[in-house]
C-alpha positions in Angstrom: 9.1 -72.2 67.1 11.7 -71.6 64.7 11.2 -68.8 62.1 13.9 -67.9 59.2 13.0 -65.6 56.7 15.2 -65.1 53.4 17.4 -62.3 54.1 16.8 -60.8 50.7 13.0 -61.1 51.5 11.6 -57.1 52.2 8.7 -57.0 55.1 9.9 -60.7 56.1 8.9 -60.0 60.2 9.3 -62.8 62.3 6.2 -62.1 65.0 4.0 -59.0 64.9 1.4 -59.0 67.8 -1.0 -56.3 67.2 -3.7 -54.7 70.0 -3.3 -58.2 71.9 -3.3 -59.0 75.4 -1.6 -61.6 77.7 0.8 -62.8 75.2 3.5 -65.3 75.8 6.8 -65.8 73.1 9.3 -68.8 74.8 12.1 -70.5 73.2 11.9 -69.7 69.8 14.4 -69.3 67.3 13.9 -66.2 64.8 15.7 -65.0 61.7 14.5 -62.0 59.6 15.5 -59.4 57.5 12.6 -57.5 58.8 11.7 -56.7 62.6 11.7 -59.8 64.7 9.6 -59.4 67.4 7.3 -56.3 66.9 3.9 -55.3 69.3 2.1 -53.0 67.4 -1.6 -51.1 68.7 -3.2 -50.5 65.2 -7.2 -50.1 66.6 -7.8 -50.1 62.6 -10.5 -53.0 61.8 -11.4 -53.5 65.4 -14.6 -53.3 66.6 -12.9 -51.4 69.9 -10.2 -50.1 70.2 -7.8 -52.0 72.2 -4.2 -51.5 73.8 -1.4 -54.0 72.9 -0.9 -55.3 76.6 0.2 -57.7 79.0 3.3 -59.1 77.0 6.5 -62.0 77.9 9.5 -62.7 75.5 11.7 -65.2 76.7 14.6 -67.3 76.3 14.8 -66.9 71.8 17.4 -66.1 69.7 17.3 -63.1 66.9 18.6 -62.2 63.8 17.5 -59.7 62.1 20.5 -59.0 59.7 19.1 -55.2 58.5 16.7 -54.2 60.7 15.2 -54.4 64.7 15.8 -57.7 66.5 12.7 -56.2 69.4 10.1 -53.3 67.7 7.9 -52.0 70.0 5.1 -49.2 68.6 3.2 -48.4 65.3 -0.3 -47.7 66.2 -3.0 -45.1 67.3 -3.2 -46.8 70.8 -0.8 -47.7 73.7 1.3 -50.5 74.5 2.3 -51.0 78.3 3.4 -53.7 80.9 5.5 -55.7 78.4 8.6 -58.1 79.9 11.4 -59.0 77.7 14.1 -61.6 79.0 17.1 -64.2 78.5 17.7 -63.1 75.0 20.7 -62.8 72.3 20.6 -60.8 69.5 23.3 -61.7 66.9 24.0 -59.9 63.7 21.3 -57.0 63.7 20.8 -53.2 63.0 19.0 -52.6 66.1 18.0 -54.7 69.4 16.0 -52.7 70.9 13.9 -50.1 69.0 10.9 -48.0 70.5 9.4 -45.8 68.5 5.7 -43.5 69.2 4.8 -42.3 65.3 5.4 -44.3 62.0 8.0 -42.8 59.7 6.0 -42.7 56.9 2.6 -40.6 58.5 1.7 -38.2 55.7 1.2 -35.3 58.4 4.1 -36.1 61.2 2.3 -34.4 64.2 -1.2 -34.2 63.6 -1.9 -37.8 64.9 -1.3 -38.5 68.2 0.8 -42.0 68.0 1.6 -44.4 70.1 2.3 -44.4 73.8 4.5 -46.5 75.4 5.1 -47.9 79.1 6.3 -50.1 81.4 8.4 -52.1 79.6 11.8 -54.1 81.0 14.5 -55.7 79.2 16.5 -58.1 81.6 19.4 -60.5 81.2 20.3 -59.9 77.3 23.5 -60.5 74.9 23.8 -58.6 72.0 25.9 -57.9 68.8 24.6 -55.3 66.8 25.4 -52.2 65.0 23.4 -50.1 67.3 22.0 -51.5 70.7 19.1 -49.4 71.8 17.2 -46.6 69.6 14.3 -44.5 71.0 12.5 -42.0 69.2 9.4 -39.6 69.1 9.3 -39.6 65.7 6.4 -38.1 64.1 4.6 -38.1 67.4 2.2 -35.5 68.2 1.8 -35.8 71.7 2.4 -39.9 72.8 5.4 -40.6 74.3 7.9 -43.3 76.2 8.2 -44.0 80.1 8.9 -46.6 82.9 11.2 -48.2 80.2 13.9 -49.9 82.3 17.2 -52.2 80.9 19.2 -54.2 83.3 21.8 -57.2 83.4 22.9 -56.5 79.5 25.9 -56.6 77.4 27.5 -57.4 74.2 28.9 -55.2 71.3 27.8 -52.3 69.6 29.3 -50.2 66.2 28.2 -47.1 67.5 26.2 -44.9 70.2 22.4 -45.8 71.2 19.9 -42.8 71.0 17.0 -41.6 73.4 15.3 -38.9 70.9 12.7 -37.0 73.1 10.4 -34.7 72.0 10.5 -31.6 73.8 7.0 -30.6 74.0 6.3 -34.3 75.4 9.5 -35.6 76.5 10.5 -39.3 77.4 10.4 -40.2 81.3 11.9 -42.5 83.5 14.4 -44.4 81.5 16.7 -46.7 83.8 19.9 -48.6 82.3 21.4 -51.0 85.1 24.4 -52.7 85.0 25.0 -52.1 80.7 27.9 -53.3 79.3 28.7 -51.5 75.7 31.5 -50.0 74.4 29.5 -46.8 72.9 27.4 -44.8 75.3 23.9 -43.0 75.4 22.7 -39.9 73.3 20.0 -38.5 74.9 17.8 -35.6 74.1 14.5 -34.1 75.8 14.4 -37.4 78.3 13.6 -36.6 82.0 14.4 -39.0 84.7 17.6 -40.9 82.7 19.3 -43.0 85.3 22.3 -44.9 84.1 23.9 -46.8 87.1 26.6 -49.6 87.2 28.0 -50.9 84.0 30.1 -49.2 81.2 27.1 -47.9 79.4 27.1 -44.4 80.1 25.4 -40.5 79.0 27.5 -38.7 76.6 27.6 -35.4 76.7 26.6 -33.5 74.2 28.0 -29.8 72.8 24.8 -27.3 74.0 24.7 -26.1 70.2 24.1 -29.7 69.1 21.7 -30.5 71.7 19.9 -27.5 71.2 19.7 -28.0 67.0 18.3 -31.8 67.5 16.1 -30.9 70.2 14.5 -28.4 68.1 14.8 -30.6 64.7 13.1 -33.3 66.8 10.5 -31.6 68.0 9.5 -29.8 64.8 10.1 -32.9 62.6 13.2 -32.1 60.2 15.9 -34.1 59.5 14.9 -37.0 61.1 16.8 -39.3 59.0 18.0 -42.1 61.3 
């Protein structure tokens, strides 16, 4: 399949699988100016609620020119076991984008979000501003773990971001053999294991770490 979306065009996604299950993408071609690939667990309009699950991505191409080549979460239910592979991502914001609450929930923190898990990213080339770009969000108690990147590279403009929450902090996050110029941020993430490659942790001033942590967790300035 090949999808291109006028760049100009706002909410132009390429896919967007919502509370599915045993889902294959192969050899498609996708340009956006919205999110490319997205899995989503909206229970909303279902009869039962249901887990987005059960996921392959393979061998495509993505563009996205202003926004996530791969968006996973949106959703009051989970979305697990997901395998992403052989893919570029040219000219994007973001390829890689996880995220447990919606930026615009009215109350950030009184709904509980979306949880995320086992998820891998193997064998990937991308150019894009920012590489990889976890968040809690407006969370209020789902988080991120058993997320695992390996056998990457490509360029980035500038540092990727694990933002934890720390009263439900992410877990298990593996980078292996990462090639980017910019390293890792990370905040409230237990279990970070960056091995092989030049990606590596930056380290942070313990007066910065502690002001994110706490505007994470409480839900100010969470411009990104």
């Amino acid at each position: 399949v090949h999808i291109r979306n006028h760049p100009l065009v706002w909410n132009g996604d390429g896919i967007d699988l919502d509370a599915s299950r045993y889902v294959t993408i192969a050899d498609c071609r996708i340009e956006s100016a919205d999110d490319a690939i997205t899995l989503r667990a909206c229970s909303k309009g279902l009869r039962r609620p249901r887990d987005m699950a059960y996921v392959t991505v393979q061998n495509c191409f993505i563009r996205t020119f202003e926004c996530n080549a791969i968006r996973i979460g949106v959703g009051d239910h989970d979305i697990h076991d997901a395998a992403f592979s052989n893919i570029v991502v040219e000219d994007s914001r973001t390829a890689v984008m996880i995220g447990n609450g919606y930026a615009h929930m009215k109350h950030p923190g009184e709904v509980r979000g979306t949880g995320v898990r086992n998820i891998r990213f193997d064998n990937m080339w991308s150019h894009t501003r920012e590489f990889c770009l976890i968040l809690a969000q407006f969370s209020g108690g789902a988080t991120t773990e058993n997320v695992a990147f390996s056998d990457i590279g490509g360029t980035a403009d500038r540092k990727s971001r694990l933002w934890g929450n720390a009263k439900f902090p992410f877990r298990n996050i593996t980078f292996r053999n990462v090639d980017f110029d910019h390293g890792i941020e990370a905040v409230n993430v237990s279990g970070l294991s960056v091995d092989g490659g030049s990606l590596k942790e930056l380290d942070m001033d313990p007066d910065a770490r502690r002001k994110l942590s706490d505007d994470i967790t409480n839900y100010r300035n969470m411009t990104w």
